[in-house]
N, C-alpha and C positions, 0 to 999 in steps of 0.2 A: 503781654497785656492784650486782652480784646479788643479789637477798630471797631469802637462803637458806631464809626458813622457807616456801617456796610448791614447795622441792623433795620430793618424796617420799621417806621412809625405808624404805618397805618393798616385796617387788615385787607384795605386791597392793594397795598405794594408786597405783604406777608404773601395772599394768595397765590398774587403773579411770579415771587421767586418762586414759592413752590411748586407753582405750575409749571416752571419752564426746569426743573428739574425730575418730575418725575417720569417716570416708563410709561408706554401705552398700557400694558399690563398695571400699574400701580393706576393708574386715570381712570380705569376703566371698571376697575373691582371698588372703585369709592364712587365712582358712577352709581353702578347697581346694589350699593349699599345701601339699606333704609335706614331713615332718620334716625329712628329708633333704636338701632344697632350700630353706631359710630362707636361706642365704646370700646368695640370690638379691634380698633386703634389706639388704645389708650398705651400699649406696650411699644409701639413702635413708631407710630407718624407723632402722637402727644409729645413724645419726650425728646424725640428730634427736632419737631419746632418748639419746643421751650430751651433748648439747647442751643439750635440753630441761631435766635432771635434774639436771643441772650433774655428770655423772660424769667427764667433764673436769677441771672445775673445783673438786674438792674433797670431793663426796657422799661420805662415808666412809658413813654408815650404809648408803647402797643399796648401793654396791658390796662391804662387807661382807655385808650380806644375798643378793645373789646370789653372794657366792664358799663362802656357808653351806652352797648347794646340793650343793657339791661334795665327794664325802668323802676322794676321795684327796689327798693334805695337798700335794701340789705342784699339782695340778689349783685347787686353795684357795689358796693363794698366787697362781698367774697370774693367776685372776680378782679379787681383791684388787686386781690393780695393772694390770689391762687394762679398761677403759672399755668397749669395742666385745667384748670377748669377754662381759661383764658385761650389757650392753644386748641380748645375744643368747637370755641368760636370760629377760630379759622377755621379749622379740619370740615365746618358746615360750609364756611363762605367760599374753600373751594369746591368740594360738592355741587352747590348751587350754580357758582361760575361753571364748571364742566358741564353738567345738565343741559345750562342755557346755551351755550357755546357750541354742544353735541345737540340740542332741538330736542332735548328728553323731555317728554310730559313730566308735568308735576303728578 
């Protein structure tokens, strides 16, 4: 059975374990990644934090928490109930965190 209590509720406790698990190498290439092309993650970091997180398996709080993001109210329902659209949230929020953190212009 899952320890649900080792998954994260919110996406800056998500960001922070992932941050402190990836590579310079992994930090670095979602650094210089454009917004626009995060999908480009969809086969590998998506499905590792939906797995990881358990946003598969039940995470209501995270995936609540990322569909919060969203203000248009059906935009807010998809990601409620889409796992991989939900993990895409993060996959920006650490993005952003590294950026800020490394002093990258926007």
């Amino acid at each position: 059975m899952t320890d649900l209590s080792i998954w994260p509720e919110t996406i800056k406790e998500a960001v922070e374990q992932m941050i402190d698990t990836m590579s310079e190498e992994d930090k670095m290439e979602l650094v210089n990644t454009k917004p626009d092309s995060i999908y480009r993650f969809q086969y590998s970091l998506v499905l590792l934090i939906c797995g990881w997180f358990g946003l598969y398996n039940g995470n209501k709080a995270l995936l609540a928490a990322c569909a919060n993001t969203r203000k248009n109210e059906i935009e807010h329902i998809i990601f409620l109930y889409d796992p991989e659209k939900a993990s895409v949230i993060i996959i920006e929020a650490i993005r952003k965190r590294l950026r800020t953190d490394l002093k990258v212009p926007v």
